[in-house]
C-alpha positions, 0 to 999 in steps of 0.5 A: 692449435697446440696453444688453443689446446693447452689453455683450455686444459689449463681452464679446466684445471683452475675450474669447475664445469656446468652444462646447461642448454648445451653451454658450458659455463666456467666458474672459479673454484672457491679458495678453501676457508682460513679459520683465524683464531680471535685476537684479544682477551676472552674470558669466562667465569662459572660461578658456582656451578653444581655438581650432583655427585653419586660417590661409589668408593671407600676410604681406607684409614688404617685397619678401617675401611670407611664407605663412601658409597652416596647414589645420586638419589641420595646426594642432595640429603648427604651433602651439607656444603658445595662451593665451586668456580670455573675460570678461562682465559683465552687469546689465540690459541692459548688458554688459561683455566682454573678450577676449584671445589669445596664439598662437605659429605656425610654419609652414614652406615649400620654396623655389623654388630649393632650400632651405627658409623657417621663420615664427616667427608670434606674434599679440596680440589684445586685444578691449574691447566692450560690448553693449546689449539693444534686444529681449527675448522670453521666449526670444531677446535681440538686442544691439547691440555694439561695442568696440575690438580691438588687434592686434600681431604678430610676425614672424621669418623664417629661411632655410636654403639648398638647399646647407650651404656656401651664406652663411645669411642673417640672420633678418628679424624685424619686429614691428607693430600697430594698433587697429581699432573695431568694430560689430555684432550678438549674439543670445542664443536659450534653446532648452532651460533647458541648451542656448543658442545664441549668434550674433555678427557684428561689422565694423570698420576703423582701422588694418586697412582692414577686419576682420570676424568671426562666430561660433556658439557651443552652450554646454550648462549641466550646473550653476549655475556652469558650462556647456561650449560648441562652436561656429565662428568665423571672423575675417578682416584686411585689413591694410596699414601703408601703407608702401612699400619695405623698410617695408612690412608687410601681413596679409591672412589668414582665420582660422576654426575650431571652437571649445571651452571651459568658462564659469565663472559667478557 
């Protein structure tokens, strides 16, 4: 009697039970589900993908403080060149990533006393990073990422004065750059077999005093080799050389936008 009883607790444990017509079914429990991460080579390449900045900050060079306010309304009349890619790299839970943006502003300003200032803006980044998955479920992975972003700017700046008989001044131009790390988190959520939504927040300093960024982005995958995105990024520096004088060069500006593209993958 004594063993009747202990396998039958032992079914219980290793079993669920259903009642039904006053019979009582035992059935295995489902072991849970082991998500592998996929072996091989993936890539991804994002040619040329657009991002409609509305720039509000000043450049600081010397005694003069140049504004770099561009609202999303206006980014496409003061933006005269955009060059960017995005590329990953993935086997397992390791991931390569590179990024690369070219943009040419130029925004203008009424002077106090008459007279008008052109900003002839041009902004290098060159980001290098890697993320390695720490969770995965069937449907989200959560990476740790961190990397290197190289910033270089230059700066020319024109004034025209109020009256044409007036001296014009000599164009101030001023080029500067610096290097930053940076750490942070990425999440890769599969809401749909087409539809995923990509999240990142990342913080750095070194040459900036601080620079973060975040972003979502919807990326919708029509085909094997290719899936459209929208999303929203916003990036913000905090930049000062240190220098003092006529030496002195500050960037303090927050950049933040939609964001479109098309991936290529292979």
């Amino acid at each position: 009697m004594k063993k009747t009883v202990l396998l039958f607790l032992s079914a219980i444990t290793f079993s669920s039970i259903g009642v039904a017509g006053g019979d009582i079914n035992l059935e295995p429990v489902a072991e849970p589900k082991v998500v592998e991460s996929i072996e091989g080579w993936n890539f991804h390449f994002a040619p040329l993908f657009l991002w409609a900045m509305d720039t509000d900050g000043a450049n600081t060079i010397g005694p003069v403080s140049v504004p770099l306010d561009v609202p999303f309304s206006d980014a496409l009349e003061n933006l005269d060149i955009a060059f960017t890619f995005h590329f990953e790299a993935n086997k397992g839970d390791w991931t390569l990533f590179t990024e690369y943006q070219y943009v040419k502003l130029e925004p203008s300003a009424d002077l106090p006393l008459g007279g008008s200032m052109g900003v002839d803006f041009k902004n290098y980044m060159f980001e290098l990073g890697g993320a390695y998955t720490f969770s995965r479920s069937e449907r989200s992975q959560w990476q740790g990422i961190g990397g290197l972003r190289y910033t270089k700017q230059k700066v020319k700046v024109t004034v025209t004065p109020a009256l044409p008989t007036l001296p014009v001044l000599t164009p101030l131009n001023v080029s500067e750059d610096w290097t930053d790390f940076f750490v942070g988190l990425r999440n890769i959520y599969k809401i749909t077999d087409k539809w995923s939504l990509l999240s990142r927040a990342d913080i750095g300093a070194g040459g900036s005093d601080l620079v973060w960024n975040a972003s979502m982005i919807a990326d919708y995958r029509f085909n094997e080799w290719g899936s459209a995105f929208i999303g929203y990024k916003v990036m913000d520096y905090d930049y000062d050389n240190g220098e003092r004088g006529l030496n002195t060069y500050a960037y303090d500006a927050t950049l933040q936008g939609p964001v479109l593209g098309l991936n290529i993958h292979w």
